[in-house]
C-alpha positions as CSV (number, residue, x, y, z in Angstrom):
1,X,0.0,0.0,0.0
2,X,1.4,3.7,-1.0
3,X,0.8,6.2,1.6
4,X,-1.3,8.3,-0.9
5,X,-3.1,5.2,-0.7
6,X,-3.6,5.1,2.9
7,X,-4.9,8.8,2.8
8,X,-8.0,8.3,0.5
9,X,-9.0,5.1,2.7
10,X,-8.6,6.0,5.9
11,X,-11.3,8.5,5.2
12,X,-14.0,5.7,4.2
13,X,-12.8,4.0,7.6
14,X,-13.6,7.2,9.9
15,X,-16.5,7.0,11.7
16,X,-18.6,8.2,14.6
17,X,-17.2,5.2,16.6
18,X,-13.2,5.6,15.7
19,X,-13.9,9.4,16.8
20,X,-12.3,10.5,20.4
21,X,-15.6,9.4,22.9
22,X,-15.4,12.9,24.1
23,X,-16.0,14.7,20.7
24,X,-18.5,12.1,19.2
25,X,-21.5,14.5,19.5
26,X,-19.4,16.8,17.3
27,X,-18.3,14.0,14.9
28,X,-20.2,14.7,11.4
29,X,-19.6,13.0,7.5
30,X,-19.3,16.6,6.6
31,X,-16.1,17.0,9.3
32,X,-14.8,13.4,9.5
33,X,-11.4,14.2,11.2
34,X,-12.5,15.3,13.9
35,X,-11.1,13.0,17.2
36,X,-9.4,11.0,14.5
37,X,-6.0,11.7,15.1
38,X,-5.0,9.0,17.9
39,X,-6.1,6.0,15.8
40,X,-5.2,7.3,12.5
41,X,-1.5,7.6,13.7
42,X,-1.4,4.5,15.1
43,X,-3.0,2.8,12.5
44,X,-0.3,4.6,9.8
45,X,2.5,3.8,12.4
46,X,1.2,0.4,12.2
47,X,1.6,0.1,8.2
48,X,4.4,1.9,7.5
49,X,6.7,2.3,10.7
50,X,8.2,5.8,11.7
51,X,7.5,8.2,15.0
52,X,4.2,8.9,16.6
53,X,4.4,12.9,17.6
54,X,2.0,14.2,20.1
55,X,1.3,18.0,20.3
56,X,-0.9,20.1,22.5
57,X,-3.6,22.4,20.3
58,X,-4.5,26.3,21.6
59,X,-6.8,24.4,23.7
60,X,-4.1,22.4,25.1
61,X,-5.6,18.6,23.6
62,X,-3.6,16.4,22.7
63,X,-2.9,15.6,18.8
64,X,-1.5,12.9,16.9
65,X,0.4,12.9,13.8
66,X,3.1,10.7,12.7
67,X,6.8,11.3,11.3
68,X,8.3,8.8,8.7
69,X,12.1,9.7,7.4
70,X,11.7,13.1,8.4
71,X,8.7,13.7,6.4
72,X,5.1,14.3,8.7
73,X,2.3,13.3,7.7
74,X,-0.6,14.7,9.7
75,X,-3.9,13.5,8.4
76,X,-6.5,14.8,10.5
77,X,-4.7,18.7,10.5
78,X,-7.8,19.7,8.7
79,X,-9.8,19.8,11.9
80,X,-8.5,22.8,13.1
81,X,-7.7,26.4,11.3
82,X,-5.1,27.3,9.1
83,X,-3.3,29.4,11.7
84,X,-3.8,26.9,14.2
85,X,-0.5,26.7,17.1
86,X,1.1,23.4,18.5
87,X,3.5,23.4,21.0
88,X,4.9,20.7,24.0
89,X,6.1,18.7,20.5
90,X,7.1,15.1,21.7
91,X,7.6,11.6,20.9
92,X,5.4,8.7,21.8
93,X,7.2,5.4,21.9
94,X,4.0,3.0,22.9
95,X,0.3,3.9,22.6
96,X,-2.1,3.1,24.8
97,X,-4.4,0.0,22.7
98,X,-7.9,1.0,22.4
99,X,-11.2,-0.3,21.2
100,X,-11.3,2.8,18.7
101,X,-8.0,1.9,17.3
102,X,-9.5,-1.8,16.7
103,X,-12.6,-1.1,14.7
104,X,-10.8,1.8,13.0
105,X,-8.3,-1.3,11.4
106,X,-11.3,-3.5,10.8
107,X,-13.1,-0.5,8.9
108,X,-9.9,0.5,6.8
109,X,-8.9,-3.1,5.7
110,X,-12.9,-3.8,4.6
111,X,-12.4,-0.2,3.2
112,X,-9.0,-1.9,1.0
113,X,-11.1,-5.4,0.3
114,X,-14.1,-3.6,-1.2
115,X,-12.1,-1.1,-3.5
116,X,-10.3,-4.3,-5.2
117,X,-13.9,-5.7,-5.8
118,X,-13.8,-8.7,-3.3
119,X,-17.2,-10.2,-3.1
120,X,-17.2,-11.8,0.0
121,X,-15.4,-9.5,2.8
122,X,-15.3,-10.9,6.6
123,X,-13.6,-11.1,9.7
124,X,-12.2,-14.0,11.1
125,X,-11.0,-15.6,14.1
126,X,-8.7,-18.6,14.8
127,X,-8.1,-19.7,17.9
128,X,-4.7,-20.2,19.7
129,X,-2.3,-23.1,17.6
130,X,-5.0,-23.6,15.0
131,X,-4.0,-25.7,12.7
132,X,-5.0,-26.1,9.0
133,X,-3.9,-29.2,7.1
134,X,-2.6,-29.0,3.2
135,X,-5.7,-26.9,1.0
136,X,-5.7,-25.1,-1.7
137,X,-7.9,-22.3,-2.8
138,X,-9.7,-22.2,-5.9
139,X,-10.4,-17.9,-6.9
140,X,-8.5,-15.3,-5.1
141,X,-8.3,-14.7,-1.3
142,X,-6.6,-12.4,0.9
143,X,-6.6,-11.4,3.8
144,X,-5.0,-8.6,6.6
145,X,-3.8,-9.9,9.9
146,X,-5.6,-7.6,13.1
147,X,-4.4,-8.8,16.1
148,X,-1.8,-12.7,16.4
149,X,0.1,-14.0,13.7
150,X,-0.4,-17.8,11.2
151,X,2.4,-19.6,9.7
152,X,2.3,-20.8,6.2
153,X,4.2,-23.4,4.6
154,X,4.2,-26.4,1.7
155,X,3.7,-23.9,-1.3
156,X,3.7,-20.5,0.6
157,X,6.3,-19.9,3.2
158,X,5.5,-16.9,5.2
159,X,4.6,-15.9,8.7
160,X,1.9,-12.9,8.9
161,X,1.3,-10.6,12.0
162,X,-0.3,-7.6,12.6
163,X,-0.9,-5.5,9.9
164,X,0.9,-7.8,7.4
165,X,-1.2,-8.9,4.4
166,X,-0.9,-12.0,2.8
167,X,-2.7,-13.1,-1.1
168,X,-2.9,-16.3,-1.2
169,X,-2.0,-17.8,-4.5
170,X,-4.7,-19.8,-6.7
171,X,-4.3,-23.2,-6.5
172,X,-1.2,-23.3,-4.5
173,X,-1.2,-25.7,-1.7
174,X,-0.5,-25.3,1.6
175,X,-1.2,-25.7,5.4
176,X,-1.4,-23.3,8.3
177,X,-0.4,-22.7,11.8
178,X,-2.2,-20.3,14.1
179,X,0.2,-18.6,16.7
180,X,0.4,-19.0,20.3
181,X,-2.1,-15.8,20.8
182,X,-4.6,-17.3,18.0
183,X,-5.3,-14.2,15.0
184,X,-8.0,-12.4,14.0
185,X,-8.2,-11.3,10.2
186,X,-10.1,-9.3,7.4
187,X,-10.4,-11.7,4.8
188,X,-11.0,-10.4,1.1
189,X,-13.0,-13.9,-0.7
190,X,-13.2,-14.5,-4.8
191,X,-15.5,-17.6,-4.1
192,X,-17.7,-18.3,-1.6
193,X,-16.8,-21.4,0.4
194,X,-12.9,-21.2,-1.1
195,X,-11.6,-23.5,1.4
């Protein structure tokens, strides 16, 4: 995924439940930054690495914004004016995990599957050391990792985690292993019942 990408999705995935709890009376589809910034960072930080910056607004709240090989990349700035002030700049090395951030990743990655025209789009959830003997799958079928990791091997030999995406080749065999923490996925589906 390119980050210009990431901007034009991440938009689709906004909603009045990703929005900071405080601000969600405020949260409109005309304005849908606002009380995004937390999650979105995180989210970005997730997918493509770099710093999470936190700055204090002219009402002294907190922002979010992230920095990637000295470039920033502030996707929610358009909440607040033009002329707006931040000051008390500062690195955040780990985040604080939140429901928000959760269904903001399972928004974005349906947001991904349904651009690419996948019929069947759902979550999934495998259970720790899940194992998946030798398949193959008949139309296309991809999927994002959310939370664990799964193991691949035979004909694909590749471990996913977090915000890793794997597509599964058609007609390649191979088996699975769920990790030790189980995984939970978006899965993007060419044929229904493709197991």
């Amino acid at each position: 995924m390119e980050i210009n990408d990431f901007k034009t999705v991440v938009r689709s995935a906004w909603s009045k439940d990703t929005c900071y709890k405080a601000w969600q009376k405020e949260w409109s589809e005309v304005y849908p930054s606002k009380g995004q910034c937390y999650v979105t960072a995180k989210l970005f930080q997730g997918l493509f690495g770099g710093i999470l910056v936190k700055v204090k607004d002219s009402n002294n709240f907190s922002h979010y914004y992230n920095s990637l090989n000295d470039v920033e990349y502030d996707f929610t700035k358009e909440q607040y004016p033009l002329n707006e002030k931040f000051t008390n700049k500062e690195t955040i090395t780990e985040g604080e995990k939140n429901v928000r951030l959760d269904l903001l990743k399972l928004n974005f990655f349906k947001e991904v599957f349904k651009l690419e025209n996948f019929p069947i789009i759902y979550e999934w959830y495998d259970k720790p050391n899940t194992e998946y003997p030798e398949h193959q799958h008949e139309g296309k079928v991809s999927l994002y990792v959310l939370d664990g990791s799964v193991a691949f091997t035979g004909g694909i030999n590749e471990t996913v985690s977090q915000y890793q995406r794997l597509d599964v080749p058609v007609g390649v065999k191979h088996t699975a292993l769920v990790g030790s923490e189980g995984c939970r996925y978006i899965v993007g589906q060419e044929i229904e019942n493709d197991a």
